[in-house]
N, C-alpha and C positions, 0 to 999 in steps of 0.2 A: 861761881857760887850763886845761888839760888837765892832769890830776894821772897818776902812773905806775899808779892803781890802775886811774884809768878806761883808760888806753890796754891795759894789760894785760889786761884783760875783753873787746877787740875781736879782732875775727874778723881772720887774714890779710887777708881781701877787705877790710874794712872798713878796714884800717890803710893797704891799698894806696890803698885812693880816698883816702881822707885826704891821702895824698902826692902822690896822682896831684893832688888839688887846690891844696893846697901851694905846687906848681912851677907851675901855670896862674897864682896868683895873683901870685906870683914875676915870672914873664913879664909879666903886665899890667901889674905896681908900673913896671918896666923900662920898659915900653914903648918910644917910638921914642927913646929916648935911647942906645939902646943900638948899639954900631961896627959894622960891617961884620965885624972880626973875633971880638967878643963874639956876636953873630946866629951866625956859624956855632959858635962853641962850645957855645951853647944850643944850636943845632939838635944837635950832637953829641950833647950830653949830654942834649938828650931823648928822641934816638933808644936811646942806652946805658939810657935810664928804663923805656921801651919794652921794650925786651928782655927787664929783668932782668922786672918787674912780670910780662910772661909766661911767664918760666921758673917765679918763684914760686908762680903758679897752677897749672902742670901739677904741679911738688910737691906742693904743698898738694893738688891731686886725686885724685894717686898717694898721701900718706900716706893721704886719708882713706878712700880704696878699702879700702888692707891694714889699717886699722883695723876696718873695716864686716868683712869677711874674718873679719877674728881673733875677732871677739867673734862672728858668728855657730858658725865652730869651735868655738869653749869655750861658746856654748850647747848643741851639739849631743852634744860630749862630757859633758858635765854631765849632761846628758838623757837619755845613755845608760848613764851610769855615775852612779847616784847616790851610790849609797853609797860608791863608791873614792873622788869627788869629798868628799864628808863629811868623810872620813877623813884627805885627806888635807890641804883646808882644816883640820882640828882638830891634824894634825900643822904646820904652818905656823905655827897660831896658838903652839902650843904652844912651837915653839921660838923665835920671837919673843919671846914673855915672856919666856921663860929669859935669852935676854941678855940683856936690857932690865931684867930683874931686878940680872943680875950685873953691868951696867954702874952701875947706881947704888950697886953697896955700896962 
């Protein structure tokens, strides 16, 4: 079995197959014992599995776009601006301590 630390280290994708497998194996345990009205509640609800598992992916594709995006930007402004970036990473650092100081007295 699967501990939260390992599940939390896998990738959307990876967590989807996992479920996507999950529910196959779900299905099989069931097999034909399963009603005429159970059959179509599974077909239901694996067409609803279906759905969501592809909406997750174009998320998941769309954050990692505007991620790839952002950190190229703050490469380029970095790269262009060294020294305001310097400055102003030391002014950040800076005032992170300061609270960080005054929360501990």
């Amino acid at each position: 079995m699967k501990t939260n630390k390992d599940t939390a280290a896998q990738t959307p994708k990876e967590l989807l197959a996992e479920l996507q497998t999950l529910v196959l194996e779900a299905e099989k345990m069931m097999g034909d014992s399963l009603s005429e009205h159970t059959a179509d509640a599974m077909t239901s609800l694996r067409e609803r599995f279906d759905a969501t598992q592809e909406r997750l992916g174009e998320i998941y594709e769309g954050a990692k776009k505007r991620v790839v995006a952002g950190a190229k930007y703050t490469d380029e402004t970095v790269r262009a601006n060294p020294y305001q970036s310097i400055a102003i990473a030391a002014g950040v650092g800076l005032l992170v301590g300061v609270l960080l100081g005054r929360r501990g007295k």
